[in-house]
C-alpha positions as CSV (number, residue, x, y, z in Angstrom):
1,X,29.1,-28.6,116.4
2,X,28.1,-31.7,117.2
3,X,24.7,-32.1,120.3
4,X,26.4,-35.7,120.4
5,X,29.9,-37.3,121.8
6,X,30.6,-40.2,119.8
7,X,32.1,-41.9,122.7
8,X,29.7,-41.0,125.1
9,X,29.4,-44.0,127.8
10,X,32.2,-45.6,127.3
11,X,34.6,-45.7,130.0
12,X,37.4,-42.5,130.7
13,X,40.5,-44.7,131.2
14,X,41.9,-45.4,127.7
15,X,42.5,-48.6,127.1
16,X,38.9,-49.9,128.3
17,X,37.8,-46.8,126.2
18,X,39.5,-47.9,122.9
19,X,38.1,-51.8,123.7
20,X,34.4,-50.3,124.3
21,X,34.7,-48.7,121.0
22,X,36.0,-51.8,119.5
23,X,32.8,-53.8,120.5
24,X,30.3,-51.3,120.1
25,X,32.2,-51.0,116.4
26,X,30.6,-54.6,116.0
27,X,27.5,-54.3,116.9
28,X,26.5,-50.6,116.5
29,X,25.0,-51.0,112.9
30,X,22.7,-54.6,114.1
31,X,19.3,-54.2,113.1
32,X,17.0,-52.9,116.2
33,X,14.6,-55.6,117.8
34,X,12.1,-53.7,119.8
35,X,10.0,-56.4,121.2
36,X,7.8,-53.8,123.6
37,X,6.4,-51.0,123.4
38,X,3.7,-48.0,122.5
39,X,4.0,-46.7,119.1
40,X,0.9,-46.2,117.6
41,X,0.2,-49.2,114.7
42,X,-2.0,-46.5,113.4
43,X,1.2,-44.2,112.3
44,X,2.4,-47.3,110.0
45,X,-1.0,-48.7,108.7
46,X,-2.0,-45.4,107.7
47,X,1.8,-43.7,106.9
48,X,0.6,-40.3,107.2
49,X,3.0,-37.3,108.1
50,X,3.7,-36.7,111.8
51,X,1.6,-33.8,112.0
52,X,3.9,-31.3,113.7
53,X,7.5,-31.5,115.8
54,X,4.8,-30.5,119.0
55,X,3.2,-33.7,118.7
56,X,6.3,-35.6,117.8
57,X,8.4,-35.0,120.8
58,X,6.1,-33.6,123.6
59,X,2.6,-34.4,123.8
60,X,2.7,-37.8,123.7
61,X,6.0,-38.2,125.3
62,X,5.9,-38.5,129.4
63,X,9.0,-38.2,130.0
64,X,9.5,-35.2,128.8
65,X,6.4,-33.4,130.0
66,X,6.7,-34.8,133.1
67,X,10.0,-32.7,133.9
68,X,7.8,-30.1,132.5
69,X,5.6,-30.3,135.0
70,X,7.6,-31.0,137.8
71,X,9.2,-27.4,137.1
72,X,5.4,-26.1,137.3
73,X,4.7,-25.7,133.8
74,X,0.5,-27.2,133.6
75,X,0.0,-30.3,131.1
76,X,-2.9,-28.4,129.6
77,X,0.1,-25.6,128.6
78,X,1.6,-28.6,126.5
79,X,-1.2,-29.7,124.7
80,X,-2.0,-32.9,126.5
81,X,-5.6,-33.6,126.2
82,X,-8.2,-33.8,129.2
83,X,-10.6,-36.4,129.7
84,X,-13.6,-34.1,129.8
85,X,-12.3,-33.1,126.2
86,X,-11.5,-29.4,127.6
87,X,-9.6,-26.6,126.5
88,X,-5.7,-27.3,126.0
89,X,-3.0,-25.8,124.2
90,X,-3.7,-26.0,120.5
91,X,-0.8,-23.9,118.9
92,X,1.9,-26.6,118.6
93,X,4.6,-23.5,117.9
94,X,3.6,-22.4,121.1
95,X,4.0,-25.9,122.8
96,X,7.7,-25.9,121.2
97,X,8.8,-23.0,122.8
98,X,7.6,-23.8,126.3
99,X,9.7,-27.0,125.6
100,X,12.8,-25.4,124.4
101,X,12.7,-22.3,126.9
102,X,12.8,-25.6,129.5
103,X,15.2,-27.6,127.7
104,X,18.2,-26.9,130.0
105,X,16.3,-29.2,132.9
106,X,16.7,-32.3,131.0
107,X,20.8,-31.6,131.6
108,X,22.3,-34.9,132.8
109,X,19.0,-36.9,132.0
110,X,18.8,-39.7,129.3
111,X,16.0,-37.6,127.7
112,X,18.7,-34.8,126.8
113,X,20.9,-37.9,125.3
114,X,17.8,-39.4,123.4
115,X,16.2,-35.9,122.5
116,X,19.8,-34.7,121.0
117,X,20.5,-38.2,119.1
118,X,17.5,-37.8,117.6
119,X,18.1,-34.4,116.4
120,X,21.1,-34.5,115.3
121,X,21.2,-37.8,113.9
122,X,17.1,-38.0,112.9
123,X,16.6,-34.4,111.5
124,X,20.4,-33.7,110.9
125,X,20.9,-30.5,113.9
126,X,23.8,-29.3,115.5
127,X,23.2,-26.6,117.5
128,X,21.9,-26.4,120.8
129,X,18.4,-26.4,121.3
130,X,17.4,-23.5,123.9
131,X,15.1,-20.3,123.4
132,X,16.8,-18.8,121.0
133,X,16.9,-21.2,118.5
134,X,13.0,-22.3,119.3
135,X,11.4,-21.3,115.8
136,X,14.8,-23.0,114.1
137,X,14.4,-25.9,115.8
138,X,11.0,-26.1,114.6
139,X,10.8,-24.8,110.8
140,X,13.6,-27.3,110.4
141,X,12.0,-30.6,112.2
142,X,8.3,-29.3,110.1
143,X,9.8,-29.2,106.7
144,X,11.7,-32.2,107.2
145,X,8.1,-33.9,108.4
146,X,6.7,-32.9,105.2
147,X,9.1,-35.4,103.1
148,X,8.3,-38.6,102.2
149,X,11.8,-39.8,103.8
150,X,10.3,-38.6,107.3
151,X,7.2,-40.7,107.0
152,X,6.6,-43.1,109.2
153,X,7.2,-46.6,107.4
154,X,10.2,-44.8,105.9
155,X,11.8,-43.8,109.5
156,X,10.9,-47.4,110.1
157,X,13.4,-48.5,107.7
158,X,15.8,-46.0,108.0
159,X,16.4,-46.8,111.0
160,X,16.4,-50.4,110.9
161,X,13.7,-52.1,112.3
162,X,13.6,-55.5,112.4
163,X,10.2,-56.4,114.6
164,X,8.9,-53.6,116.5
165,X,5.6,-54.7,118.9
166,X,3.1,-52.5,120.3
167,X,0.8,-53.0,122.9
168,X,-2.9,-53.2,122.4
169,X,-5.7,-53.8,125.2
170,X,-7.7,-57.6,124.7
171,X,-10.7,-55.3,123.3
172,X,-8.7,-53.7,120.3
173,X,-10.1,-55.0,117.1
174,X,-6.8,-54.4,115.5
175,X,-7.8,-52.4,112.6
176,X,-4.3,-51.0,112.5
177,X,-2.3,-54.1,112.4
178,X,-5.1,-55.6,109.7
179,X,-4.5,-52.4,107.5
180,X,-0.8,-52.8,108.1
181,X,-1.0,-56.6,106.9
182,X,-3.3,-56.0,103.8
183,X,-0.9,-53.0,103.1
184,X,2.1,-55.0,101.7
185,X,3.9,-53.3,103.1
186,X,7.1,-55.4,104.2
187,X,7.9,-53.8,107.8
188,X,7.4,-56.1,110.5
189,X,4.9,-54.5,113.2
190,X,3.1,-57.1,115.6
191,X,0.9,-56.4,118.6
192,X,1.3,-57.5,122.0
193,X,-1.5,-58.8,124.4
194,X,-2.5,-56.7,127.3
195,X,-5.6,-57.6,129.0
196,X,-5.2,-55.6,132.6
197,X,-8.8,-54.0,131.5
198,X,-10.3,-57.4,131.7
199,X,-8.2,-59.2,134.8
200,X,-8.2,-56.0,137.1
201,X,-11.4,-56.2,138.6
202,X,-10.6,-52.6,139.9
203,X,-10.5,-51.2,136.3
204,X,-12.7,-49.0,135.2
205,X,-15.6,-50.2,133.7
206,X,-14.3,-53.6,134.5
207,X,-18.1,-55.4,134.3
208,X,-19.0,-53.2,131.1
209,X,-15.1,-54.7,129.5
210,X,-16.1,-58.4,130.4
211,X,-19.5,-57.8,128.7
212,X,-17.5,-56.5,125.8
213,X,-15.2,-59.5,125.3
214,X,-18.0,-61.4,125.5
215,X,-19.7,-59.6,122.5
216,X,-16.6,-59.9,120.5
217,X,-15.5,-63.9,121.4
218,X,-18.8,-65.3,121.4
219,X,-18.2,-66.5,124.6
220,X,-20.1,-66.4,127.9
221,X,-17.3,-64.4,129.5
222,X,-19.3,-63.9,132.4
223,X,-19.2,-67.6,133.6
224,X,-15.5,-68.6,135.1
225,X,-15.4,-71.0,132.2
226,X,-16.5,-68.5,129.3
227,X,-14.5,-66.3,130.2
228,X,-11.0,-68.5,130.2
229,X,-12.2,-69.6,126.9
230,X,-12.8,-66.0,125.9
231,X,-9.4,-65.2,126.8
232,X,-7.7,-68.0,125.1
233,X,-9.7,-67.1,121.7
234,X,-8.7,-62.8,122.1
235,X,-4.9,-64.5,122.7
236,X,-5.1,-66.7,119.5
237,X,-6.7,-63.4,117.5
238,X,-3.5,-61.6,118.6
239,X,-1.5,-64.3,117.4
240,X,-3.2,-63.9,114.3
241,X,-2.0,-60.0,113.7
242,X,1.8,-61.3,115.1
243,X,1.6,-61.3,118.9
244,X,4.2,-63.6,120.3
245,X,4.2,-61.9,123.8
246,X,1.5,-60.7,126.6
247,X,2.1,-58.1,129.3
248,X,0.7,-57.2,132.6
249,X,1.0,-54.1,134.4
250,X,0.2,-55.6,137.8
251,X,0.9,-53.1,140.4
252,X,2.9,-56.2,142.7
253,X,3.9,-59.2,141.5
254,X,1.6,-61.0,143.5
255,X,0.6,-64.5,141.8
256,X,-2.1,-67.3,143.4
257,X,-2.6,-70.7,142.0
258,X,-6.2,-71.0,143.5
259,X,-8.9,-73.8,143.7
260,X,-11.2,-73.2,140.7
261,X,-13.8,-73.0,142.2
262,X,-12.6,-70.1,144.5
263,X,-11.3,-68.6,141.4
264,X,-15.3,-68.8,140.1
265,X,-16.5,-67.2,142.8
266,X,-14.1,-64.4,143.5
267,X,-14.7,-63.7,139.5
268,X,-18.7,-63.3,140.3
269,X,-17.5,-60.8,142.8
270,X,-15.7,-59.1,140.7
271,X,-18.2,-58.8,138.0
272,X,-20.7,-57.3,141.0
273,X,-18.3,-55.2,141.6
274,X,-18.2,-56.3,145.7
275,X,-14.3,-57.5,145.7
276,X,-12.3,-56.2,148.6
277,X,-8.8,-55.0,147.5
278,X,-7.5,-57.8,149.0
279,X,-9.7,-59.9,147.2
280,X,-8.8,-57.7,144.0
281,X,-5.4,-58.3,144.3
282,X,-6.0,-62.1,144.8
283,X,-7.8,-62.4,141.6
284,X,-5.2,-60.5,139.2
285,X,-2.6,-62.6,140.9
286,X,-4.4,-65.5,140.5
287,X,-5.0,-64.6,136.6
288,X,-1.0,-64.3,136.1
289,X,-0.9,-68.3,136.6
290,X,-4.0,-69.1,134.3
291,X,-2.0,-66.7,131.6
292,X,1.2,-68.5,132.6
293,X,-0.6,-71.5,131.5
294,X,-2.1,-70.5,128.8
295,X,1.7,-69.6,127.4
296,X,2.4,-73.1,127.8
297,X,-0.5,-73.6,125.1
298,X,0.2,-71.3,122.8
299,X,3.7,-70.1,123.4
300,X,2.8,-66.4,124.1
301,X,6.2,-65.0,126.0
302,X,4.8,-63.6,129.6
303,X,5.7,-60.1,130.4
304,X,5.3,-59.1,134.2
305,X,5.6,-55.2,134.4
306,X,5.0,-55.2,138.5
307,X,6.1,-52.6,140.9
308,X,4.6,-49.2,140.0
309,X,1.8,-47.3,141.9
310,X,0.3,-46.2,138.2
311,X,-1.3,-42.8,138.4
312,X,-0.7,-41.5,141.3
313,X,-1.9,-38.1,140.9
314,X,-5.4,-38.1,141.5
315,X,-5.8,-34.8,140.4
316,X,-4.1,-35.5,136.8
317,X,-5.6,-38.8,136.5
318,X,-9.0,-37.3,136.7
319,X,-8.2,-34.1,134.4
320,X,-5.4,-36.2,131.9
321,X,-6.1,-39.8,132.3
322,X,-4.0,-42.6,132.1
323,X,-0.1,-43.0,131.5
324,X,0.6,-39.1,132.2
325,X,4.0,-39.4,133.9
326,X,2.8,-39.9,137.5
327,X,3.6,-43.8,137.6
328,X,6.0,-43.8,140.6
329,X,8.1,-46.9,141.7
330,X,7.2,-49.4,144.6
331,X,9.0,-51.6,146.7
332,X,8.2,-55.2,145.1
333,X,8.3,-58.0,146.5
334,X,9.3,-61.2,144.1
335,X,10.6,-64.4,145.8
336,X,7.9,-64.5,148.1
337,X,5.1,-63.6,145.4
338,X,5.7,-65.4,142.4
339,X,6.2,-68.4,144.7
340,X,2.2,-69.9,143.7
341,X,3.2,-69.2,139.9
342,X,6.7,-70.3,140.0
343,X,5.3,-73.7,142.0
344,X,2.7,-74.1,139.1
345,X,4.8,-73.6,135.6
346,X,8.4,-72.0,137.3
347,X,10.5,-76.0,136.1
348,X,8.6,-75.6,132.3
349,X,11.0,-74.8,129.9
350,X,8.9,-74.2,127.0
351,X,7.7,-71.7,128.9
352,X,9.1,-67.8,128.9
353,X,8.2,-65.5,131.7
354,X,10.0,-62.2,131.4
355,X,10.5,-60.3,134.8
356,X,10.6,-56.2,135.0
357,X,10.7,-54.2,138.4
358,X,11.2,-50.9,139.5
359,X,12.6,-51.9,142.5
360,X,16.5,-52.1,142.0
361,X,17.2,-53.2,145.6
362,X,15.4,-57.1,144.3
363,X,18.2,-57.2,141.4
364,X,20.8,-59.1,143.2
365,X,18.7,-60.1,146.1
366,X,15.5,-61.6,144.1
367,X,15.4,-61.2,140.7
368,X,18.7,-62.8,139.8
369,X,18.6,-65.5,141.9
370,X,15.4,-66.6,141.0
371,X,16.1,-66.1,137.3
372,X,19.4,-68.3,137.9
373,X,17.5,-71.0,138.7
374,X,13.9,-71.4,137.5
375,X,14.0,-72.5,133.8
376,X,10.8,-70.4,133.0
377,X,12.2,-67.0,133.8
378,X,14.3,-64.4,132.3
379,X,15.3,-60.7,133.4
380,X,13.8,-58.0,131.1
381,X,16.3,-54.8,131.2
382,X,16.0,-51.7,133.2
383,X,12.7,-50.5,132.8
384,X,11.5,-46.5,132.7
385,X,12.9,-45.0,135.0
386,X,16.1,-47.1,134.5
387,X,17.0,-47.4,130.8
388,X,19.8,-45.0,131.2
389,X,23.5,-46.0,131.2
390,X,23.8,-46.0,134.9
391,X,20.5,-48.2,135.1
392,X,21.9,-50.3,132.9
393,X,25.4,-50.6,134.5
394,X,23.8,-51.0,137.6
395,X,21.5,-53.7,136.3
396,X,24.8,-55.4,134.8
397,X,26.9,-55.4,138.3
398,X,23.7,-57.1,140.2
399,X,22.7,-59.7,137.6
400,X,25.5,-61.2,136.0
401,X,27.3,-62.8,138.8
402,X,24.5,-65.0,139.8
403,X,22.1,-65.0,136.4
404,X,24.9,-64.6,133.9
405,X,24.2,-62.5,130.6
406,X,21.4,-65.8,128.8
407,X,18.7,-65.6,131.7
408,X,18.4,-62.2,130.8
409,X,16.0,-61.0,127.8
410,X,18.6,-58.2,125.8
411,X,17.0,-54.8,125.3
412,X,13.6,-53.2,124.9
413,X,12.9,-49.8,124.6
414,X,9.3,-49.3,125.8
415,X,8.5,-46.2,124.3
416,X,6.0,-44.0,122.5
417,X,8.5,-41.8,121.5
418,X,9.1,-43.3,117.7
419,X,12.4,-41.0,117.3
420,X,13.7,-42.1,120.4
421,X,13.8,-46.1,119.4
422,X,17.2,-45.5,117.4
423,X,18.5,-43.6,120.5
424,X,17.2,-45.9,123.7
425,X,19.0,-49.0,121.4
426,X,22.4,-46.6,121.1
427,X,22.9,-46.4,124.6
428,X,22.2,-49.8,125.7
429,X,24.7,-50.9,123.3
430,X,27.6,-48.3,124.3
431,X,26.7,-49.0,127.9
432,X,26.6,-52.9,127.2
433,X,29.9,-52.7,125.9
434,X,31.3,-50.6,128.3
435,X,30.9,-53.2,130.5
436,X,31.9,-56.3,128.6
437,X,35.6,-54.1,128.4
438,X,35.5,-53.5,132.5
439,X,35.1,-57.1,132.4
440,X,37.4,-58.7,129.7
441,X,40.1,-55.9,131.6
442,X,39.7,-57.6,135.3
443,X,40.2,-60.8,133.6
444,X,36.7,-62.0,134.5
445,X,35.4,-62.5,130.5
446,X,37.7,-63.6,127.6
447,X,38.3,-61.2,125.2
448,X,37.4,-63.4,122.2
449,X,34.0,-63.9,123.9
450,X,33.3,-60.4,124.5
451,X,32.1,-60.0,120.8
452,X,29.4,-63.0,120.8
453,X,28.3,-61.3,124.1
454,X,28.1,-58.2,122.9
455,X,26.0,-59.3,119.7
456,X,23.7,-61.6,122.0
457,X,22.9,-58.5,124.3
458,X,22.2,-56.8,121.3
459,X,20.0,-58.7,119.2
460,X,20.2,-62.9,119.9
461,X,18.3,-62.5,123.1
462,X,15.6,-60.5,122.7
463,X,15.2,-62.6,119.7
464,X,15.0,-65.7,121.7
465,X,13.0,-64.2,125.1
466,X,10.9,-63.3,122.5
467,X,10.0,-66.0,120.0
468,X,11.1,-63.4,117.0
């Protein structure tokens, strides 16, 4: 029995069905560009065994502890660790079966689609996973984790990687990428620059981080000049291990193109630790235009990841930490905040600035419009909450009337969920072509286009957003 429908998401009605198929037929076996994300570098520098199916599918995997949790089962029942280094789950058997026992409320959720593709088509299962067949589930994933085929950089190329970036803060000495490089090995992993711990003045530690990207540029980070020059040297160290993108994880959009000298002095305040939120919020908006620029240097592709209230549990952030599954959507505002950036670098079109929100009322009303028209932006895809079929559809019907399909950036899976890569790309591509048929069958796109579309969506784009 099969856990997977090969013609799941494509459309009902026959005829589009059968052209879906066709397209997805062309473009199903492309080799995966995954230009952002959170894999661990660490997993292909050092190719060790994924310790246990526990630790490969839920702890590190919000999504699926958050549903968990929201069903009341504690994070410290699935092994997530606490800050304070407390007592946790430790029996990853145990951990399994909690997950399996709650398998059924993942039902209609693209976790159950990503979850089964990767075990049927990962670890080769075909029967349900449920309580029952727990300890199955998990003797089978465990001895297939002890083969060489199930290492890391062999999964890598098994399921065929092309570029795959993670993310690493501006302080990461980038051990794993170095070991990676000296390794030989030929599997392209870069890293990505993300320097929120050194632009958010409200991050913790914020004073202690500049000190430490001083230490580590030989810069005077703590004067408004040092510190520009201290970001431009971390950028070009990136560079060096593969970066060709940054990426911010502002919570708005907000953007300021201020005097310098207010800049200056609103860093001082930061450093001190006396900034107002306002004042806060000034200075990380303010910091998107000086990275903006600083693309237009050294050709770093700008991600903007705006529009979640991160940690919004204050209870779990203070027993769990960071990234835990309580990032919840905002409304964002875009037209009327990246106006200071978009007045600064929006006409340069060496420059790349890809756009993600969590706010899919702005698709049609802001994004697309603005993307449409300013030479420096492009759409990233449905983002978290959204890279699902219906996000993606939904994405589609806003967009592409007023942006078209080559403002946007193709597909990005944004996960630390390594099995799930092969997965996430499947269904963008089935839901892709599902639409490219609804539109070659109302006549508004030529079916001998739909092909080249198909394939741009697929890889071209993200290729090209991304400088890969």
């Amino acid at each position: 029995m099969a856990l997977t429908d090969p013609d799941r998401l494509f459309p009902a009605e026959p005829a589009l069905r059968g052209l879906a198929r066709e397209l997805y037929e062309g473009i199903a076996d492309l080799p995966i560009i995954s230009p952002h994300g959170h894999c661990d570098p660490r997993w292909f520098a050092e190719n060790a065994r994924f310790p246990n199916p526990a630790e490969l599918f839920v702890v590190p995997d919000h999504y699926v502890f958050r549903m968990l949790v929201s069903q009341g089962v504690p994070l410290t029942d699935l092994g997530v660790p606490r800050v304070d280094g407390g007592a946790t789950e430790s029996d990853p058997r145990l951990i399994w079966r909690r997950f399996a026992e709650n398998f059924h409320l993942f039902r209609g959720t693209p976790s159950s689609m990503w979850l089964n593709h990767s075990f049927e088509h990962v670890f080769g299962i075909d029967i349900p996973l449920n309580a029952d067949t727990a300890d199955t589930y998990y003797d089978h994933i465990d001895g297939k984790l002890a083969e060489e085929a199930f290492r890391p950089r062999a999964l890598f190329e098994r399921f065929n990687i092309e570029a795959l970036a993670t993310t690493e803060g501006a302080l990461d000495d980038l051990s794993a990428h170095r070991a990676i490089r000296d390794s030989g090995w030929g599997g392209r992993v870069i890293t990505t620059y993300r320097p929120d711990s050194v632009v958010d003045p409200e991050f913790e530690g914020f004073a202690e981080n500049i000190e430490k990207l001083a230490e580590i540029t030989g810069e005077p980070a703590t004067t408004w000049e040092g510190y520009l020059a201290a970001h431009r040297k971390r950028r070009a160290y990136f560079k060096e291990f593969g970066a060709t993108a940054s990426d911010h994880g502002h919570a708005t959009a907000r953007t300021e193109d201020l005097p310098q000298e207010v800049a200056a002095e609103l860093f001082q305040k930061a450093l001190a630790g006396t900034c107002t939120g306002e004042e806060a919020d000034a200075f990380r908006g303010h910091m998107l235009t000086e990275m903006a620029r600083m693309s237009l240097d050294d050709g770093l592709t700008l991600q903007i990841h705006a529009g979640s209230w991160r940690n919004h549990s204050a209870p779990v952030f203070a027993a769990h930490g960071r990234d835990k599954g309580f990032d919840i959507p905002m409304r964002t505002d875009y037209v009327g905040a990246l106006k200071p950036l978009l007045d600064a670098v929006g006409m340069e079109p060496d420059l790349t600035v890809i756009l993600f929100t969590l706010d899919e009322t702005v698709y049609g009303r802001e994004l697309a419009p603005l993307a449409g028209a300013y030479p420096a932006l492009r759409l990233g895809p449905p983002w978290w909450f959204f890279d699902s079929a219906e996000g993606i559809r939904r994405f589609r019907e806003a967009t592409t009337e007023t942006c078209g399909f080559y403002n946007t950036a193709g597909f990005n899976d944004d996960t630390r969920a390594f099995c799930s890569i092969p997965a996430r790309h499947d269904v963008a591509r089935r839901s892709d072509c599902a639409y490219l048929a609804t539109l070659v069958a109302t006549g508004r796109l030529a079916e001998a286009d739909a092909p080249e579309v198909a394939h741009d969506l697929t890889y071209g784009l993200a290729k090209a957003a991304y400088n890969l």
